[in-house]
N, C-alpha and C positions, 0 to 999 in steps of 0.2 A: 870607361866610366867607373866611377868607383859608387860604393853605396855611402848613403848617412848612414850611421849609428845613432842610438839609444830611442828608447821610445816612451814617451810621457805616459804619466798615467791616468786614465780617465776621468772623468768627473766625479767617483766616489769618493769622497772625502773632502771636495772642493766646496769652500761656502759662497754660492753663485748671490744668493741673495737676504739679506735681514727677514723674518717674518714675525707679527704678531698673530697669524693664524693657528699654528698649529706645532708643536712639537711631540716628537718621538722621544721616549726612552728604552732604545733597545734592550739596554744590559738588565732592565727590572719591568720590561715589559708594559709599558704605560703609553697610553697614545693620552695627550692634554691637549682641545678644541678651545683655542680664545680662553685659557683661564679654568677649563671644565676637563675633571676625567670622564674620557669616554664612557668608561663603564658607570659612572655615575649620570652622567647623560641618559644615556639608555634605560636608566630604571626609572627614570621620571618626567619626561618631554619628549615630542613628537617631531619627527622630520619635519613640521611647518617652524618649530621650533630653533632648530640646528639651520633649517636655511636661514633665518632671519638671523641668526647669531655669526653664522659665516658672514652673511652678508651686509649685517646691520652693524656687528661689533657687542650684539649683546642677545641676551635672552627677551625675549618680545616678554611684555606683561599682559596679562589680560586680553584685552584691548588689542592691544599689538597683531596679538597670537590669529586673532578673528579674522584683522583686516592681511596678514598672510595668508592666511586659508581661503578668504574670498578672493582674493587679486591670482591665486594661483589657481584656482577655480574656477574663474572670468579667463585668463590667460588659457586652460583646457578650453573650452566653450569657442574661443578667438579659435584656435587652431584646427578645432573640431571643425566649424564654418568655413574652412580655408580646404579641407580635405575634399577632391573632387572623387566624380566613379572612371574608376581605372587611372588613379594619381600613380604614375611611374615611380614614384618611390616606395609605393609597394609591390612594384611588380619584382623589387631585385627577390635573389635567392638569400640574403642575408640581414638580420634583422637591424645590423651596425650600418651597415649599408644603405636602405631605409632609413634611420635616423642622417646620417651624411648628407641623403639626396634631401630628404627632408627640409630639415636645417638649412639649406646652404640657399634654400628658395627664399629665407627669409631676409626682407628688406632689415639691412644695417641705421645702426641711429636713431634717433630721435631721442623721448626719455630715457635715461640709464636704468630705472629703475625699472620702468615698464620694460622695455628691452630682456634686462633678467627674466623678468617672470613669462614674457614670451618663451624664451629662448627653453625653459624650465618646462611649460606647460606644452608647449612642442612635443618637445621629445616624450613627454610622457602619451600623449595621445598617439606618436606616429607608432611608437611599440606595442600601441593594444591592437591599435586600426592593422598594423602589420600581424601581429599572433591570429586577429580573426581571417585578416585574406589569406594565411597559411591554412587554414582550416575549413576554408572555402564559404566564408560568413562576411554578411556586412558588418564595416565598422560599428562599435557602441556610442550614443553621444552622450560626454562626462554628463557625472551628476554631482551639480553642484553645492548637495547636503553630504557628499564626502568627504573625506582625507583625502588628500595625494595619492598615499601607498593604497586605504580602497579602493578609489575610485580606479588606477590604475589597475590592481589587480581585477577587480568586476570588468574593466574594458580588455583585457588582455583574455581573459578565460571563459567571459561571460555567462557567470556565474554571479547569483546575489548575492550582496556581500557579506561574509563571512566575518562579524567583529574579530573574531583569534586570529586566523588568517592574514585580515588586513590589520592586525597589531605587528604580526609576526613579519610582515612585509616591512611593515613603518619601523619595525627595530633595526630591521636590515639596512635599511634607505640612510638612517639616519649614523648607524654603526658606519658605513664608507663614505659616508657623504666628504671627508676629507683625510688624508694619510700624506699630510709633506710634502716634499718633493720627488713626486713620483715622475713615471718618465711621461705621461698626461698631460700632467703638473707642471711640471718645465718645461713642456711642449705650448702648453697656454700661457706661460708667462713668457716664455720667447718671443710668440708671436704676438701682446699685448706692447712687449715694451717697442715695440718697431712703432707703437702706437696705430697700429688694427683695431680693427671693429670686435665686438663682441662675437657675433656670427662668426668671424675666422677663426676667432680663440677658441671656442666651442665644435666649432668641427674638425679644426688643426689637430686638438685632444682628442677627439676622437678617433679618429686616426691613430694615434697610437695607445690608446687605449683596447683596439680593436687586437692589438696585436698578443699571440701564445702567451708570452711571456707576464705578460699585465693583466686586460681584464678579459682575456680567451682561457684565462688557467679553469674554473669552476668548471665549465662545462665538460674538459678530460678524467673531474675527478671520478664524475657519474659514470665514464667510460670503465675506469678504475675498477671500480664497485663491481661494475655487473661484471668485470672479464674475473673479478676474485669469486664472487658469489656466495662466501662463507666462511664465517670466521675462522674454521679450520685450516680451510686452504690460503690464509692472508699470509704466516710466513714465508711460506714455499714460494706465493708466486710473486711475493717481493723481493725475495733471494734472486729467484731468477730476471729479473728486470734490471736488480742494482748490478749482479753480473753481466747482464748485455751493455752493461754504459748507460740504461735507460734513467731517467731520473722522475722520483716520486712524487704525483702531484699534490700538491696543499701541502707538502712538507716544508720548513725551509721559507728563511725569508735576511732581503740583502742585510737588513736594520736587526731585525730581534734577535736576541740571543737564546729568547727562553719563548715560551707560548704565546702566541698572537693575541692582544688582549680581547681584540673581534672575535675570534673567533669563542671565546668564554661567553660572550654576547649572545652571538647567537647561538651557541650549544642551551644558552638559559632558555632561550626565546624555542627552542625545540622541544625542551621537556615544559614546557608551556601546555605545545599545544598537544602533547603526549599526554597531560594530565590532565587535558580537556574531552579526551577520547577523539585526537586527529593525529595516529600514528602515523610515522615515518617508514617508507618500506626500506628505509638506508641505515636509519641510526644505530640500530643495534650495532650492525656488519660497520656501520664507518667505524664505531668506538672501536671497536676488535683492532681494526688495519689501524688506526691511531696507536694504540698502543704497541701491535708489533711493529709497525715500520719507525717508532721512535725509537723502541728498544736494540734495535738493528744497526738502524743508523749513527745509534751509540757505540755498538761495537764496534762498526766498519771506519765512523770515522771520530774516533773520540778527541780529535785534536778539535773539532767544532760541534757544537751542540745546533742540533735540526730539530724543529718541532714544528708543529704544527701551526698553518696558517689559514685569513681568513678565507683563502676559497674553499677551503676542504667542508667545511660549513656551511658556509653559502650555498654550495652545490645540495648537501642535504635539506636544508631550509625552504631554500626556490621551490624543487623539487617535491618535497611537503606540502605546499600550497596551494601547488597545481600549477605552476608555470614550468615549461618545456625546458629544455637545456638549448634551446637553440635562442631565449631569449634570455640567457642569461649574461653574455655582453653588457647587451643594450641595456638591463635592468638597473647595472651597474651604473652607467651612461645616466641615469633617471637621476640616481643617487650622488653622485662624484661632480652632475654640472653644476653644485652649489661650489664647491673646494675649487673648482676651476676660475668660475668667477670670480671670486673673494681672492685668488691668489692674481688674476688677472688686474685686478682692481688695486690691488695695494702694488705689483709691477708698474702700472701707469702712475699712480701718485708718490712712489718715491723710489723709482729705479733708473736708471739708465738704459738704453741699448745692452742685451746679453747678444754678448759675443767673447765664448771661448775660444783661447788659443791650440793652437796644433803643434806639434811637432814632427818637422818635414823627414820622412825616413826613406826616401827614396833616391835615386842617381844624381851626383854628384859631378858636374865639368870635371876634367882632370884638372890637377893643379888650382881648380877655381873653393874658392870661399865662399860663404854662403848661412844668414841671421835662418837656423833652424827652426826656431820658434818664431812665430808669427801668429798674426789674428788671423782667423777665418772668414772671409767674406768680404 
């Protein structure tokens, strides 16, 4: 047997699909939502806001803004009602996991649009009702003269809610609620264009959302943090990390070239609640490792510019709040199922079947011939 040769290159650079959602400027740092910079977004609209705009194709008016915040309010309430005592989806040990089991109980079809806000007010409920059985508390049930982001955070920590707090959540929510074609992202548009239900699109992404690399990075940053403990010690023990091959969390991203524009987001949304007297036990010490482990990375590898991205914030932000790092996945998951759907939604009404080709690198018949490239599946 003889082998193939050459080996294609992955999906980076490949354009799988047209979008009007959302584009990246890596080279100048700009993430554009339908028409809006992000950072522009975030200093004057709320996540009830940015769903409707993912999902509507524009900024709700008024009006609009109201009947999003009731219908996603009424969807909490739906889901709340639905949570039994000892619902197996909070019995896992993982709070993604619980969103999975969750989610996956829920009847597919009917309205599209009801479905969304289902699907939305779900997952926001099963992540608080899961933070109180981790802490051996019964679920909270939404209150409907909340936001999203409060009302979630009051169910997740059970605490009253905090107007800074649940700002500082709702800038967050609404800063990820979408990033392109992430691997989520093209995980729910894959399984859309087979022409799936909503329900599959949303757990399929979850799934891999769940995974290190995506939305598991934030919670290693806080790992980070505590194993440095002090701005002094931040050179030394990134030295020794980038020496063992280990690689730095929040640093570094496939698209930007320069600073995450997120994460200037919520570094704002942090001296927020800094200058409200709700210090951070992180920010100080994270700014420090920011600055040394960019200034390093510069040395080590100046053929590529590494800076800082949005988990390295998000982990001090969450944290800030008062939510755990063990729900910092799924928080993600609360924020990102707008970008899911909206990208699912525009794959059903003008895409085809994705199905990328492979190239075959393996044994070969003697003498025999053989179309290397082919579809998959």
């Amino acid at each position: 047997m003889r082998e193939a040769t050459g080996v294609e290159a992955g999906l980076d650079g490949i354009v799988v699909a047209e979008t009007g959602i959302s584009q990246i400027d890596g080279e100048r740092g700009r993430l554009i939502v339908r028409g809006h910079d992000v950072e522009d977004l975030a200093g004057r609209v709320g996540y009830e806001d940015v769903f409707a705009l993912l999902l509507d194709g524009s900024l709700p008016d008024p009006s609009a803004r109201e009947r999003v915040r009731k219908d996603l309010a009424e969807a909490r309430a739906h889901a709340f009602a639905r949570l039994t005592a000892g619902d197996p989806a909070l019995e896992t040990d993982d709070a993604s996991d619980a969103l999975r089991a969750g989610l996956a109980r829920l009847e597919a079809g009917g309205d599209p649009r009801g479905e969304r806000y289902r699907l939305a007010g779900t997952t926001a409920v099963l992540l608080g009702a899961w933070a109180r059985k981790r802490e051996g508390s019964p679920p909270l049930e939404p209150d409907a003269s909340l936001g999203h982001a409060a009302d979630l955070l009051r169910m997740a920590t059970g605490d009253d809610p905090d107007p800074l707090r649940g700002a500082a959540l709702d800038a967050y929510l609404l800063t990820v609620a979408e990033h392109g074609m992430n691997a989520s992202t093209f995980t729910a548009r894959v399984v859309a264009s087979t022409r799936s239900d909503a329900v599959s699109v949303v757990v399929s992404a979850l799934g891999a959302l769940k995974g290190p690399l995506h939305g598991g990075a934030p919670g290693p940053v806080l790992d980070m943090l505590d194993a440095i403990r002090e701005p002094a010690r931040a050179r030394a023990w990134l030295e020794a990390e980038l020496d063992s091959g280990r690689r730095i969390m929040g640093l570094g991203h496939r698209i930007y070239r320069v600073r995450d524009p997120r994460a200037a987001i919520l570094e704002r949304a942090l001296d927020a609640l800094e200058a409200a007297g709700i210090e951070s036990r992180y920010l100080d010490l994270a700014r420090a490792v920011e600055r040394a482990a960019v200034e390093l990375l510069a040395e080590r590898r100046p053929e590529r510019r590494l800076e800082t991205n949005v988990e390295f914030y998000t982990a001090v932000l969450l944290d800030a709040i008062g939510l755990d790092r063990a729900l910092f996945t799924a928080a993600f998951a609360v924020a990102r199922i707008a970008g899911w759907l909206a990208h699912a939604d525009e794959q059903i009404r003008g895409g085809r079947i994705l199905r990328p080709r492979q190239r075959y690198v393996g044994p070969l018949p003697e003498g025999g011939t053989t179309t290397r490239l082919s579809a998959s599946g």
